[in-house]
Phi, psi and omega in degrees: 000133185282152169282144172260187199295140158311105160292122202289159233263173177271130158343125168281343169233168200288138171267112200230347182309131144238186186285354214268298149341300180294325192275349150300311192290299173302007170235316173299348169271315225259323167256078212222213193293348171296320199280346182249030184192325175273349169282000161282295188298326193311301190313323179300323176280330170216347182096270180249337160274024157284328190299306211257025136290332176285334177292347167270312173297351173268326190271314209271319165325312202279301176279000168258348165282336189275348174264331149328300166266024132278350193273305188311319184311278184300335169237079182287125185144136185312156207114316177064243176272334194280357143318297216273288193281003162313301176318290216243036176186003169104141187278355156296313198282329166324311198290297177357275194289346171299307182320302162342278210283326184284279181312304171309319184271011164301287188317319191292308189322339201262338217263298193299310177310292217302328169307302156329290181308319193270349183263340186279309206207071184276007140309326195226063158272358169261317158325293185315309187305316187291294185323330171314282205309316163289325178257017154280312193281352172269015169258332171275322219272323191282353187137146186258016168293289170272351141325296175306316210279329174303322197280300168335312168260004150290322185289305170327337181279331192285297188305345183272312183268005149292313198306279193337316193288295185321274273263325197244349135341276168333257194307355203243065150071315205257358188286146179215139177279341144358307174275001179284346195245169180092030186300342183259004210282354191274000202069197210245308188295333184283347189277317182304336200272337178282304210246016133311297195295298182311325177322322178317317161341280184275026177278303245306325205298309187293358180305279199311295172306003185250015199227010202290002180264008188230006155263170207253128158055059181307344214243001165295287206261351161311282209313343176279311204295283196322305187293307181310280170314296205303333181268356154311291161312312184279012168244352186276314214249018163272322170296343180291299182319310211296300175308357201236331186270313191292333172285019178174350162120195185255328180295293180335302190290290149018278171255051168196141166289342170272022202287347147324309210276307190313339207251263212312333176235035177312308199258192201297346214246031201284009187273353211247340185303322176284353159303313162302317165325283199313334192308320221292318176301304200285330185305282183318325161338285179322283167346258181339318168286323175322293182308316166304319203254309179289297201317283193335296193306316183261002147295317185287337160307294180305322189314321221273335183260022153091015183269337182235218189281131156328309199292356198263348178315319205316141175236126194314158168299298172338273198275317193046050171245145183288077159351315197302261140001288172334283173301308185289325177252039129267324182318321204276347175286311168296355172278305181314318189298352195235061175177347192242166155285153139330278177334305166289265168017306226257294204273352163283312185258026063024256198294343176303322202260339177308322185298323170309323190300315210273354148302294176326300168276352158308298175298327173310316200286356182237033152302148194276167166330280192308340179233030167271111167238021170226151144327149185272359151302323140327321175266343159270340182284285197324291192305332200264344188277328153293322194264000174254284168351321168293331209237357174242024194273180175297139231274310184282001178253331184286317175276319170312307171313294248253347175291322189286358207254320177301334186270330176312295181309321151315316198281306170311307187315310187308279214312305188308346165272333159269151200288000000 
């Protein structure tokens, strides 16, 4: 008697997604505090040679995008990288790269609120954060639906007050292509340290692949999604560099946390600066929700394999979001936002998640032929460019990282020894 074919197992969540919804969801993260806030420290690392750090961070975004969405293709399911290397590199390097992408997208996340607080009120810029933090997380807690639809009229909110910024940058008297030169002046360690800090930009992409039990035909609108946002961002925050260095310098940006707003209110056209504000304030929002929404989902993966509390598996009857998940690492974000810098933030989880990317490509290279849709050189350019990036970030982001990434791994030693 023949058998019949092995059905493939159900989505533990509601598929509700497509690609136009995913490619929202990745650009509402992606376009949040990198684009209104890393470009001050990047211009501090290299100056005017942040232009060719974005362009590394973009050269590494690209290859780390394309093994994500080959992986994603083949492994549809919340997780993201700590799935693919669970599979296809073993189950250390899975607990790796979750641990990774979990302690690093806190820390953005922390990044993000605290961004939010300083653009709205920086009297109450810790207040403001947690509350942030707190009405995001009851908004993912409802559906990831109303995730999207919320994400969707933040970002339109975004793209406008990026227009403002080109419009009174550009236009307000003071742009010099002058300031465009000297691309070199930070050296090669400053471009690598510039495009480590812009990367924090571009991880937002991995937003999708971390939703993968919650697109309609994952193995269609992943592979689609990932390449389409990224190249989308990446001309949006290559015109933002160019107009924000020729108004005001290398200096400029440098020195102010706010250096979008700093630009815009150089010139004649400084009446357009509070718009940028507000851009900036509705962004760290957008950001925020995303991210919140990505984190929870690899927890809740890990949770479901036994790498973190069982309890955290839950998925609401309702809503058909892991709820749990949901709650616990927002609790664990309103603990952070009242202790880290931006700054400091930015460049820690900067190296946590290139090591998550460089697990990702690690896992592509060993895909068969047949479940390829890039060269398998690619996913080695993606691996050897995460791990240089990583490793040229500020000194004080590499030993925090690399302690925090030493405890995860400790704590799995612990737990695996207890019965």
């Amino acid at each position: 008697m023949t058998e019949p074919p092995e059905r493939p197992p159900p989505t533990r969540l509601a598929r509700r997604l497509g690609t136009a919804d995913a490619v929202v969801i990745g650009l509402g993260s992606m376009l949040g505090a990198g684009v209104f806030a890393a470009f001050g420290p990047a211009a501090q690392a290299a100056g005017a040679g942040l232009l060719l750090g974005l362009v590394l961070a973009a050269a590494v975004a690209y290859c780390n995008a394309t093994s994500s969405a080959q992986l994603a293709a083949v492994h549809p399911e919340a997780g993201g990288t700590y799935v693919y290397g669970r599979e296809r590199l073993g189950a250390f390097w899975g607990h790796l790269a979750g641990w990774a992408f979990v302690v690093g997208k806190t820390a953005s996340c922390a990044a993000m609120a605290l961004t939010f607080g300083a653009y709205a009120a920086p009297r109450w810029q810790c207040e403001l954060a947690v509350a942030a933090v707190v009405v995001i997380t009851a908004v993912n807690y409802h559906g990831i639906r109303k995730t999207t639809w919320v994400t969707r009229l933040l970002l339109a909110v975004v793209l406008a007050s990026l227009a403002a910024a080109v419009v009174a940058t550009l236009g307000g008297g003071t742009a010099s292509v002058g300031n465009l030169d000297s691309v070199l002046e930070g050296g090669v360690l400053g471009v690598f340290r510039a495009g480590g800090i812009l990367f924090f930009a571009f991880a937002g992409y991995a937003r999708i692949a971390t939703l993968g039990e919650e697109v309609i035909d994952p193995a269609r609108t992943i592979p689609r999604a990932i390449p389409l946002t990224l190249g989308i961002a990446t001309a949006i925050y290559a015109v933002i560099a160019v107009s924000a260095l020729a108004a005001v310098g290398p200096g400029g940006l440098a020195g102010s946390d706010a250096p979008l707003a700093a630009a815009a209110g150089a010139g004649s056209l400084d009446s357009l600066s509070p718009a940028v504000r507000v851009g900036g304030t509705v962004a760290a929002l957008s950001a925020l929700l995303s991210l919140l929404a990505g984190v929870s989902r690899t927890a809740f993966a890990m949770a479901a394999d036994g790498e973190l509390p069982h309890r955290l598996a839950a998925v609401h009857p309702r809503h058909r979001v892991p709820h749990r998940a949901e709650l616990a690492v927002g609790a664990l974000v309103a603990a952070v936002v009242a202790t880290v810098d931006i700054r400091g933030a930015i460049g820690f989880s900067s190296f946590a998640v290139l090591v998550y990317y460089a697990v990702a490509n690690a896992a592509a290279w060993t895909l068969p032929a047949e479940h390829r849709r890039w060269p398998r050189p690619v996913a080695g350019a993606g691996l050897v460019g995460c791990l240089a990036l990583a490793f040229t970030l500020p000194a004080t982001s590499v030993a925090a990282g690399m302690g925090v990434l030493g405890l995860g791994i400790a704590l799995r030693a612990v737990r695996g020894r207890c019965p």
